[in-house]
TORFIVEX-837865 format. One record per residue (C-alpha): residue in one letter; x, y, z. Coordinates in nm, 3 decimals. Example, Ala and Ser with C-alpha at 12.3 -4.5 7.8 and 13.67 -1.06 7.14 Angstrom:
<sites>
> residu,x,y,z
> A,1.230,-0.450,0.780
> S,1.367,-0.106,0.714
</sites>
This chain:
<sites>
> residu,x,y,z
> X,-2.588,-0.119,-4.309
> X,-2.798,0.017,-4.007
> X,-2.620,0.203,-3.713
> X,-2.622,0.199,-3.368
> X,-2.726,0.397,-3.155
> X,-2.591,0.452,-2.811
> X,-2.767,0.757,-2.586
> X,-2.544,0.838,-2.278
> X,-2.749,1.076,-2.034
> X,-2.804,1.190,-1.687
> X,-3.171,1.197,-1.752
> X,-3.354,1.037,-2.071
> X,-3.698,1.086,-2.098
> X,-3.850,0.875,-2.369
> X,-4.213,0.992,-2.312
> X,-4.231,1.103,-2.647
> X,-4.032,0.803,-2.860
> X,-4.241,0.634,-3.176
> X,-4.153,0.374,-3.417
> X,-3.946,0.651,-3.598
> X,-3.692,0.684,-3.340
> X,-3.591,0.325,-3.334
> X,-3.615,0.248,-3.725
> X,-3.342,0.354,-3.854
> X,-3.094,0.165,-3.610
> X,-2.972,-0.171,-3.602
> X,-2.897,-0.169,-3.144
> X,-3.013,0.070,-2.967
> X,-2.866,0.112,-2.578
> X,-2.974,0.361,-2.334
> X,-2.692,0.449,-2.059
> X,-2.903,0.651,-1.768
> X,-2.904,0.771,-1.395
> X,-3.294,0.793,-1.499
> X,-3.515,0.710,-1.710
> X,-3.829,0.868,-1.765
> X,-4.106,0.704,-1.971
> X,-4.490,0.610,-1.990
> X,-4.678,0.264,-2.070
> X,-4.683,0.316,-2.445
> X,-4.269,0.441,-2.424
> X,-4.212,0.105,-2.233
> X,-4.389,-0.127,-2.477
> X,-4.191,0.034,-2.805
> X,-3.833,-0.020,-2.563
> X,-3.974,-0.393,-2.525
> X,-4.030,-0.418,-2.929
> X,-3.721,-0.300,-3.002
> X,-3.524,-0.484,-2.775
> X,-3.368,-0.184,-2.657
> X,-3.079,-0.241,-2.409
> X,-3.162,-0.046,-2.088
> X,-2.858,0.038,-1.828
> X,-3.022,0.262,-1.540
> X,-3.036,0.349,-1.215
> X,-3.389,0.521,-1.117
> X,-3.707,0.444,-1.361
> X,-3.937,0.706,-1.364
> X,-4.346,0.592,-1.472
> X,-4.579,0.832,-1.575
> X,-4.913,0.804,-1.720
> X,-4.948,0.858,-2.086
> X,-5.259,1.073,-2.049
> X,-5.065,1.362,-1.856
> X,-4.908,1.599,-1.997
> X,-4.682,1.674,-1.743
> X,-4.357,1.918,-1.740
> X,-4.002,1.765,-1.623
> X,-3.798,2.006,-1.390
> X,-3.468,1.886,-1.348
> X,-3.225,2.056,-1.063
> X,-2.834,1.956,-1.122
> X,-2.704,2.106,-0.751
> X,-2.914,2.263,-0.470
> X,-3.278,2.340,-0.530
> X,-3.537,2.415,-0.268
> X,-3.902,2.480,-0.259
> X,-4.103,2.708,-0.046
> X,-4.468,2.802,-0.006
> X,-4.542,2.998,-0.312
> X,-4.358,2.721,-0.553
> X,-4.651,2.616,-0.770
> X,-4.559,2.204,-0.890
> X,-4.888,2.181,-1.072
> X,-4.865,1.935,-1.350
> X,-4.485,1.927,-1.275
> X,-4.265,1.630,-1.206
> X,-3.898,1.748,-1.021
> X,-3.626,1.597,-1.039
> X,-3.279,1.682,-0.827
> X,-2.950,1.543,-0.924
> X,-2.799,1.705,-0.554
> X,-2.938,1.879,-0.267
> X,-3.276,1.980,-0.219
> X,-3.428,2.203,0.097
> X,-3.777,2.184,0.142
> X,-3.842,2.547,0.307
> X,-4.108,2.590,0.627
> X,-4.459,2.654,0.458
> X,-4.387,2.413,0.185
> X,-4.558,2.107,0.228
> X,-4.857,2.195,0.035
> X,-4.643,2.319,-0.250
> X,-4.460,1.983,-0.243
> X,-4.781,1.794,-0.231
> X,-4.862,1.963,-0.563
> X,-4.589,1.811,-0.783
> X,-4.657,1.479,-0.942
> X,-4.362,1.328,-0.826
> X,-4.033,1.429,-0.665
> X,-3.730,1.245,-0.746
> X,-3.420,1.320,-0.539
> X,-3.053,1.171,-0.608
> X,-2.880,1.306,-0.304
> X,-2.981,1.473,0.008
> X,-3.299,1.647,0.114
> X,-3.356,1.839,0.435
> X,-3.717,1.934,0.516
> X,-3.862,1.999,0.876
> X,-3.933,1.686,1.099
> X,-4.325,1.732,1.060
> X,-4.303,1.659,0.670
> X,-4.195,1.290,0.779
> X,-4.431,1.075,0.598
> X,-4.680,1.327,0.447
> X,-4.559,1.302,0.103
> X,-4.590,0.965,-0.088
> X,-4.511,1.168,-0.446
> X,-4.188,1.209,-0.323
> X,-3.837,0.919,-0.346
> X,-3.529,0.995,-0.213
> X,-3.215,0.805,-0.347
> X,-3.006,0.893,-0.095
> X,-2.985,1.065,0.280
> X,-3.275,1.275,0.410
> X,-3.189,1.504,0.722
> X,-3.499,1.657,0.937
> X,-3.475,1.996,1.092
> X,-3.741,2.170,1.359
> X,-4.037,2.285,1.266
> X,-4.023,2.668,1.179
> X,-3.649,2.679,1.230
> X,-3.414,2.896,1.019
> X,-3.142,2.717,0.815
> X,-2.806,2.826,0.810
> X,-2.495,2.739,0.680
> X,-2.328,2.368,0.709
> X,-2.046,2.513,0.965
> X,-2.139,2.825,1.136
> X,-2.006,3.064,1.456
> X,-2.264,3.207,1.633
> X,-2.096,3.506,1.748
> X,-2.227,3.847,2.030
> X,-2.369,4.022,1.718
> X,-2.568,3.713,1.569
> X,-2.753,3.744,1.912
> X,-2.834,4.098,1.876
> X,-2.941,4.042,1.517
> X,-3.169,3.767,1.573
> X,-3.527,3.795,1.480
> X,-3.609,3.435,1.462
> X,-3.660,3.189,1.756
> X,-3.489,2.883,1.605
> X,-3.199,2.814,1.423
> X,-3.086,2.511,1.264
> X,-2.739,2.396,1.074
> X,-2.659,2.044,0.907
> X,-2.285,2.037,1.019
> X,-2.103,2.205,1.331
> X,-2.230,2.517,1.531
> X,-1.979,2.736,1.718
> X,-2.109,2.897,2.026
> X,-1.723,2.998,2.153
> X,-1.759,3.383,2.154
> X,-1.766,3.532,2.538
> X,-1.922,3.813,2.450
> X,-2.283,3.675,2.418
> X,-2.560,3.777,2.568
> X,-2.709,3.468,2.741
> X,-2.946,3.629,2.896
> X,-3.059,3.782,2.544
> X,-3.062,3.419,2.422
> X,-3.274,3.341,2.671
> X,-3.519,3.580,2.673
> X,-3.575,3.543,2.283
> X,-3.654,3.208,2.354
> X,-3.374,3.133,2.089
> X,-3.334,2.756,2.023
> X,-3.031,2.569,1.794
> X,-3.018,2.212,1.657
> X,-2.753,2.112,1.458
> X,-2.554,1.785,1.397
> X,-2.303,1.893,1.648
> X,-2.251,2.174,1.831
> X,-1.887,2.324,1.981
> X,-1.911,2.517,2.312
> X,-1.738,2.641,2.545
> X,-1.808,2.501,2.952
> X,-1.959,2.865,3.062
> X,-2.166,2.887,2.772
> X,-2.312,2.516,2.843
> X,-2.421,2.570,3.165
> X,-2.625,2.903,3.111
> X,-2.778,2.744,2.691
> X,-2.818,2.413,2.794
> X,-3.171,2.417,2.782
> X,-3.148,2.653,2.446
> X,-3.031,2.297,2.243
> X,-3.175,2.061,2.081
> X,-3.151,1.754,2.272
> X,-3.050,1.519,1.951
> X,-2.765,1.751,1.900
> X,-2.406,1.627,1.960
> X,-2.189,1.817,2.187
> X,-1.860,1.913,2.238
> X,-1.733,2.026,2.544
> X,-1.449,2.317,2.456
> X,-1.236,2.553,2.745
> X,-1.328,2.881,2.803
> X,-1.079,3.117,2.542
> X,-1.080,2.847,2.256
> X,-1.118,2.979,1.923
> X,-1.240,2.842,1.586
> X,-1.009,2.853,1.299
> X,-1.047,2.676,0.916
> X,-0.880,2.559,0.633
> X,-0.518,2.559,0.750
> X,-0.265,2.316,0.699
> X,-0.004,2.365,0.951
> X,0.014,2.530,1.299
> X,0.254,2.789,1.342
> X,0.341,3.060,1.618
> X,0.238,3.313,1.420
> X,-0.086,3.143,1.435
> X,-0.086,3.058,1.778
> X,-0.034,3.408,1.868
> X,-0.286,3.532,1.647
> X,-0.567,3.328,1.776
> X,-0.461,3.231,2.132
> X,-0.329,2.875,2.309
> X,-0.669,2.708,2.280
> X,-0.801,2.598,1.910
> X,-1.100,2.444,1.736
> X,-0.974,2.315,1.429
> X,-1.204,2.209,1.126
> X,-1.033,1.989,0.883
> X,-0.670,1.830,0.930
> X,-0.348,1.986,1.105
> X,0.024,1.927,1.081
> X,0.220,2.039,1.383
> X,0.644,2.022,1.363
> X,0.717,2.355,1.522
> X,0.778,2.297,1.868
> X,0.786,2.690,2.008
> X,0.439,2.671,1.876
> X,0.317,2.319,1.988
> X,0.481,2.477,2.318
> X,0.249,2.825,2.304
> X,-0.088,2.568,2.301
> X,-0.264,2.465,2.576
> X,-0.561,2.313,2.429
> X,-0.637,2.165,2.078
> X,-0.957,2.095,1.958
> X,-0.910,1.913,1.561
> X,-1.226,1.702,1.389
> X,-1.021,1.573,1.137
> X,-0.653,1.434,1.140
> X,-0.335,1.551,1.376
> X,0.011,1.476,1.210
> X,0.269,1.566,1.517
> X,0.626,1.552,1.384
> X,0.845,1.192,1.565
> X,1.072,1.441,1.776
> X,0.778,1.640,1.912
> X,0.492,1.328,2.037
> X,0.610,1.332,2.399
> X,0.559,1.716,2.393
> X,0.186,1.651,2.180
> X,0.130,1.394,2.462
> X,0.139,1.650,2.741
> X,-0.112,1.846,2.510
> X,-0.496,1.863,2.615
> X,-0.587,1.751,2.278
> X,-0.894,1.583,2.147
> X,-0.896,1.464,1.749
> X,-1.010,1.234,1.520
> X,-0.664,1.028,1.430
> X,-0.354,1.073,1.539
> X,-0.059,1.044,1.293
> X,0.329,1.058,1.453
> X,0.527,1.120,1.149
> X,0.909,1.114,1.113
> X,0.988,1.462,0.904
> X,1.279,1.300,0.702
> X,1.024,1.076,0.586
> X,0.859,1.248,0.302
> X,0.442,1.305,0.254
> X,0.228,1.347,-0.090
> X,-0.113,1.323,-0.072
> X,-0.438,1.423,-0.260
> X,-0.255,1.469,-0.599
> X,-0.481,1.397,-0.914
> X,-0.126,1.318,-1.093
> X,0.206,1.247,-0.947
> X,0.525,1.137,-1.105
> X,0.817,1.001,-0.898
> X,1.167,0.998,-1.005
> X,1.513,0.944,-0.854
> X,1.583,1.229,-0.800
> X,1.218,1.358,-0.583
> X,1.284,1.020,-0.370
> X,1.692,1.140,-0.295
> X,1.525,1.455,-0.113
> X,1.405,1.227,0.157
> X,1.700,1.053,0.337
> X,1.439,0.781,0.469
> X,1.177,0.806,0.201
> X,0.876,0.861,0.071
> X,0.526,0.816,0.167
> X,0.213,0.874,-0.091
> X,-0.144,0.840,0.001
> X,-0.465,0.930,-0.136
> X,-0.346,0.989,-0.495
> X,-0.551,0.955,-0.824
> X,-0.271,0.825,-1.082
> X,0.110,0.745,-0.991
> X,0.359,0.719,-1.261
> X,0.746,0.577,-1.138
> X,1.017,0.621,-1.337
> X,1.142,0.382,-1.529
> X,1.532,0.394,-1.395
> X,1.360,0.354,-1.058
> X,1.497,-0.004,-0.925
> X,1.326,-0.262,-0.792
> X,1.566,-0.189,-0.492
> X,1.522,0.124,-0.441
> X,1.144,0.120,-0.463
> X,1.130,-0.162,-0.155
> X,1.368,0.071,0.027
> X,1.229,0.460,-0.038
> X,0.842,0.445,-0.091
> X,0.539,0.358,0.049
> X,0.226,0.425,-0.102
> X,-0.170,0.377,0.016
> X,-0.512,0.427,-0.083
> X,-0.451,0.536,-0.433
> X,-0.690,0.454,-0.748
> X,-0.364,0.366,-1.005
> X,0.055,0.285,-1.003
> X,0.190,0.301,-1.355
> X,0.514,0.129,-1.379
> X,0.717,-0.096,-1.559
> X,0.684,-0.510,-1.558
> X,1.037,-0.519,-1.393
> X,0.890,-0.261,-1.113
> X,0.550,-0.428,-1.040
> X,0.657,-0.684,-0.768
> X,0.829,-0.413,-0.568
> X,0.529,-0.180,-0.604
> X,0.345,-0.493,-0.474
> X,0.494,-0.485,-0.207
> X,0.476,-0.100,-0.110
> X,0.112,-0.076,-0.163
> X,-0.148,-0.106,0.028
> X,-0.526,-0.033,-0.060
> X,-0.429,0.054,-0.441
> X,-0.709,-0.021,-0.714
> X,-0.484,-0.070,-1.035
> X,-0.099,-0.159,-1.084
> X,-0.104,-0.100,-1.435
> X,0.283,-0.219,-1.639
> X,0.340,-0.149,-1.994
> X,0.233,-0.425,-2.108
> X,-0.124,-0.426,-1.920
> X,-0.154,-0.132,-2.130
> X,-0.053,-0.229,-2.424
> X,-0.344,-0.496,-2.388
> X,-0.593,-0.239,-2.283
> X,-0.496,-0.047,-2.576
> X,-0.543,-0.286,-2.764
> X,-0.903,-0.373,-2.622
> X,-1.006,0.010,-2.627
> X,-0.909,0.027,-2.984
> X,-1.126,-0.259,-3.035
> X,-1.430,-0.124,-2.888
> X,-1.382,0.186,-3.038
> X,-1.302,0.003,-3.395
> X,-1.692,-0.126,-3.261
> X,-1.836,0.218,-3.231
> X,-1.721,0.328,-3.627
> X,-2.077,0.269,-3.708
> X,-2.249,0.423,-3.398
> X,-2.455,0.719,-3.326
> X,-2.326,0.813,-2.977
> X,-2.542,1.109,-2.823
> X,-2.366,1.239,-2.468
> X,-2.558,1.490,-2.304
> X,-2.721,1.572,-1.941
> X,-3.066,1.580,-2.035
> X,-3.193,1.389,-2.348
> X,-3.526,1.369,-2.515
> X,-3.615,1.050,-2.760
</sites>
């Protein structure tokens, strides 16, 4: 009896398949994000019936021998990259570099799944190239830095290069630079957004690009990321006026009391007792979240298991949110699942049959409620297809060649 086989890839490239490599099977199915093949490759898929599941196609002539590059992350090109007789693909990011055109133009094809940032001028000069995904533009000549930088005195000392350019937030905040250095360098900056303070503005102004977003800051207001809770430690550390990238918590209220400004892109949790105090606050923010601190908070778990005894640590609850798989104990009641939890935008709720209305109830934007006996039957229909795959020849791999 003939096999199946079943080829699982990020890339396939069947450029090279012959009678030989379809022979000996009974189905054939290739699973791809793309599929590479030429005129000859596509008539032997069409003979063999071969079931195709894939994103991106790929056609390339049959005469050409031509090399596949393929980029899993961040790739870039610049002007001595040499694409002859090349084709590139980029499962990621990919920067085209100032100078690079020509080397770009020199590639067969270009196939990105991603993003690609290359300088506005490149717009439309390269019909070898698809994007499946979001292409950013950046100034002509300009020098790319990170996604969230903080232009700081010594930057503008070091600077050798007249234009600058970043794909997420710029800082300007630090009072110690040399405007009139920035000026004189004829030093330019586009980014997606830029943070500065009002002095600042009024002297750079005309140093930014004029598609760049702004945001207004105080004079004294410092950057600070990756923390999850403010504290007076913090506060004291940094000063009463913060930029904030990311989410904050606040429930101290000496420290809430030491700020005079807050500056957050993401989302501000203020504890109940301390919102009329947070309201007084010169604050700017994405969302605003007043929450009561005897209420618990999980979030952005992979796995979480609640019990009895985690929901008895907090007197009016629990709240989950943003949680890969939840798992409830099976002594949880009905009861006291409809009294203690809440839970949102999670992907799965394991429970029991007895516990599913109540976790009905509780939920809100969950995927899956999955009870014991929902997975018993999807057990039971995994089994089967994988009693349906004895006689398979299942390849898995990134890159595949027929």
């Amino acid at each position: 009896m003939k096999k199946n086989q079943v080829i699982n890839a990020v890339c396939c490239d069947a450029r090279r398949v012959t009678e030989e490599s379809f022979s000996g099977y009974e189905n054939i199915s290739i699973n791809a994000a793309i599929l590479i093949a030429g005129e000859s490759a596509r008539a032997l898929l069409n003979r063999y019936c071969v079931s195709l599941n894939v994103a991106n196609s790929l056609n390339l002539p049959d005469n050409e021998k031509l090399e596949v590059q393929f980029v899993n992350g961040r790739g870039e090109l610049n002007a001595e990259t040499d694409g002859t007789g090349k084709v590139l693909v980029v499962n990621g990011r990919l920067t085209l570099r100032n100078g690079s055109l020509d080397a770009a133009k020199r590639y067969h094809r270009i196939l990105v799944n991603g993003k690609l940032l290359m300088p506005k001028s490149y717009e439309g000069c390269l019909t070898n190239l698809q994007v499946n995904g979001k292409t950013d533009y950046y100034p002509e000549g300009a020098s790319i830095l990170k996604a969230d930088t903080e232009i700081d005195a010594l930057f503008i000392r070091r600077a050798q290069k007249a234009s600058y350019y970043c794909s997420g937030t710029l800082y300007l905040l630090d009072p110690a630079i040399d405007t009139e250095a920035v000026l004189s360098k004829g030093i330019q900056f586009a980014a997606k957004k830029i943070v500065i303070t009002d002095s600042l503005l009024e002297k750079l102004l005309p140093c930014i690009d004029e598609e760049t977003e702004l945001c207004r800051v105080p004079d004294g207001t410092r950057h600070i990321a990756d923390i999850e809770e403010l504290t007076v430690k913090l506060v004291r550390k940094y000063g009463p006026k913060l930029c904030v990238s990311g989410d904050i918590f606040i429930r101290d209220a000496e420290a809430l009391a030491e700020l005079s400004y807050l500056s957050v892109e993401g989302t501000v949790r203020v504890a109940k007792e301390l919102e009329a105090a947070f309201d007084e606050l010169d604050a700017i923010y994405r969302e605003l979240s007043i929450v009561d601190t005897e209420l618990g908070y999980i979030a952005d778990r992979p796995v979480l298991g609640i019990s009895a005894d985690i929901l008895k640590r907090y007197p009016k609850g629990l709240r989950v949110k943003d949680c890969a798989k939840i798992k409830l104990d099976a002594n949880l009641s009905p009861e006291t699942i409809l009294e203690k939890l809440k839970i949102s935008d999670c992907a799965m709720v394991k429970c029991t049959k007895e516990q599913a209305d109540a976790v009905r109830m509780v939920a809100e934007d969950v995927a899956m409620i999955v009870t014991a006996d929902s997975e018993e039957t999807e057990e039971g229909g995994l089994n089967a297809f994988l009693g349906s795959l004895r006689d398979s020849h299942v390849i898995n791999a990134v890159e595949y060649k027929l």
